[in-house]
C-alpha positions in Angstrom: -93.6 -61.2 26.5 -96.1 -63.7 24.6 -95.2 -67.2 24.4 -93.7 -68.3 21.3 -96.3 -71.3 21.4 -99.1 -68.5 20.5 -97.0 -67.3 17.6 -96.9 -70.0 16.1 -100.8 -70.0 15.8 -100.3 -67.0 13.7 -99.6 -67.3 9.8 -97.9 -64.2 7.6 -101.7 -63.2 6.9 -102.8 -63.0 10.3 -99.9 -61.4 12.0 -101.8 -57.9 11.9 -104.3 -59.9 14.1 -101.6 -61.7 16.5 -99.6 -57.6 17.1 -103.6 -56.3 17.8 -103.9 -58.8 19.8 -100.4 -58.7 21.7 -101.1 -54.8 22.1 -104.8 -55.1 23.8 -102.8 -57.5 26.3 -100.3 -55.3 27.0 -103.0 -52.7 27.8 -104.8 -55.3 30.0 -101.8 -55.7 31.9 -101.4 -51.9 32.3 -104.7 -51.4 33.8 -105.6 -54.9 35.6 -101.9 -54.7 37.3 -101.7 -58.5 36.5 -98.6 -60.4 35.1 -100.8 -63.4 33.7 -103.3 -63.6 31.8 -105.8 -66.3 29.9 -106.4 -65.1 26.2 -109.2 -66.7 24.0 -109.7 -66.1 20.4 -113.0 -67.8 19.4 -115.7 -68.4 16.9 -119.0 -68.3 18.1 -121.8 -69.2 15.7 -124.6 -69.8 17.6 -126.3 -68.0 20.7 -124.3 -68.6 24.0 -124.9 -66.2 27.0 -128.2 -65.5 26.1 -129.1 -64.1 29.6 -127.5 -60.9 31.1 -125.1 -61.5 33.9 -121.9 -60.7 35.4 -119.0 -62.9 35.0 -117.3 -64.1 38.1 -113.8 -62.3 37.0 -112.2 -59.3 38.5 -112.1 -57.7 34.8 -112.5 -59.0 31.2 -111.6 -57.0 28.0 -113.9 -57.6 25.1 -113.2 -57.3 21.4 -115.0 -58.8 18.7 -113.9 -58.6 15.6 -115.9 -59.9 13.4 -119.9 -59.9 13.8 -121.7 -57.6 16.6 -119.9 -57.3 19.9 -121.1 -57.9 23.6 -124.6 -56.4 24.6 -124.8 -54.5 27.9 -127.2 -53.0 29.9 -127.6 -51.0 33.4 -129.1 -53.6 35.9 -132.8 -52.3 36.4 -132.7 -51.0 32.8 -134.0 -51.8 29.4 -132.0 -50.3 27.1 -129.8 -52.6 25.6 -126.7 -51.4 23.8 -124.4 -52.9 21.5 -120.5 -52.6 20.8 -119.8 -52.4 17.5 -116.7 -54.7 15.3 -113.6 -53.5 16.7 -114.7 -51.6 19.6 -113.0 -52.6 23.3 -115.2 -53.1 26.3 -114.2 -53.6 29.6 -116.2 -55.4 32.1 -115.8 -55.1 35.9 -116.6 -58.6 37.4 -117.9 -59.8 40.4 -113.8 -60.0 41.8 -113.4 -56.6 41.4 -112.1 -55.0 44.3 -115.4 -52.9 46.0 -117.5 -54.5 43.6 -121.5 -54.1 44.7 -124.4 -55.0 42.7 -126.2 -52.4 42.7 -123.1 -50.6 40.3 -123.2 -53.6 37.9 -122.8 -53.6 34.4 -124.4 -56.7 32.9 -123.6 -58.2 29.8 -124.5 -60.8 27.5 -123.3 -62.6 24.0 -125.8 -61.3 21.2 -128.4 -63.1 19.7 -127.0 -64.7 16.3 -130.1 -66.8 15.7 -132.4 -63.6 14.2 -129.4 -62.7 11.8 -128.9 -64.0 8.3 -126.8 -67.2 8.1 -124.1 -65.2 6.6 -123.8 -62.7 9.7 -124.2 -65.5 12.5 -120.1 -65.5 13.0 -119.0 -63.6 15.9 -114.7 -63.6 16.2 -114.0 -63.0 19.4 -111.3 -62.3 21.9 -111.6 -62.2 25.4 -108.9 -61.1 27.8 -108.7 -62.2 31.5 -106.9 -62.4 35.0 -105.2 -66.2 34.2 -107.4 -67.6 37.0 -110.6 -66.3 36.0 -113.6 -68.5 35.3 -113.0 -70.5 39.1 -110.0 -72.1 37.2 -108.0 -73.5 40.4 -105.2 -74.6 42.4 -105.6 -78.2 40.1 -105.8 -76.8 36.7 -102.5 -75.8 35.0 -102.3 -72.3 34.4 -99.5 -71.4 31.4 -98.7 -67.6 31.6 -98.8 -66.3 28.3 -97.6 -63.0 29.1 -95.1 -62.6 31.4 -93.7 -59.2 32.8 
């Protein structure tokens, strides 16, 4: 159940936002087998993440939904590739169980900088395990979905 605090977020135009959003964590939650989660709904204008990288997560759902989505890559490769608005990417992290390098995925924010000033707004949510990012023992974690 999401917290009622996040609803509140949410105006009468936005609601077919706040149920896509409530439905992607619900999914998450299917497949990571996890009962809290840390949800952030962003907007990025300017480069961030520039290099490719793993995240130090056990998984992370990307969606953008506005502007180009997350770049990935095999490691040793050159081809990048590039979700498109709407699409949902999962990313194994480094806390994945059996995780090894040599199987990564890396990923990166695209570059915003090269694109018109009208098309350098990314909207962005990112769905993770509710300690991801090192967040410890002495920050306060707030489930916001609860099973």
């Amino acid at each position: 159940m999401i917290s009622a605090s996040l609803r509140t977020a949410f105006t009468a135009v936005t609601l077919p936002l706040f149920a896509d959003i409530l439905n992607l964590a619900e999914v998450y939650v299917s497949i990571a087998g996890q009962s809290s989660l840390r949800l952030r709904l962003e907007r990025i204008t300017g480069d961030s993440c520039r290099k490719f990288h793993v995240d130090y997560v056990t998984l992370r759902l990307l969606r953008a939904y506005q502007g180009p989505g997350v770049q990935w890559k095999s490691d040793g490769s050159e081809q990048i590739n590039t979700a498109a608005p709407g699409d949902i990417v999962f990313l194994k992290g480094r806390k994945f169980p059996n995780w090894t390098e040599n199987l990564g995925i890396l990923h990166r924010s695209p570059p915003l900088s090269s694109l018109s000033a009208t098309q350098r707004v990314r909207l962005l949510l990112t769905i993770d395990t509710a300690d991801a990012c090192m967040c410890g023992a002495e920050h306060a974690l707030t489930p916001i979905i609860e099973q």
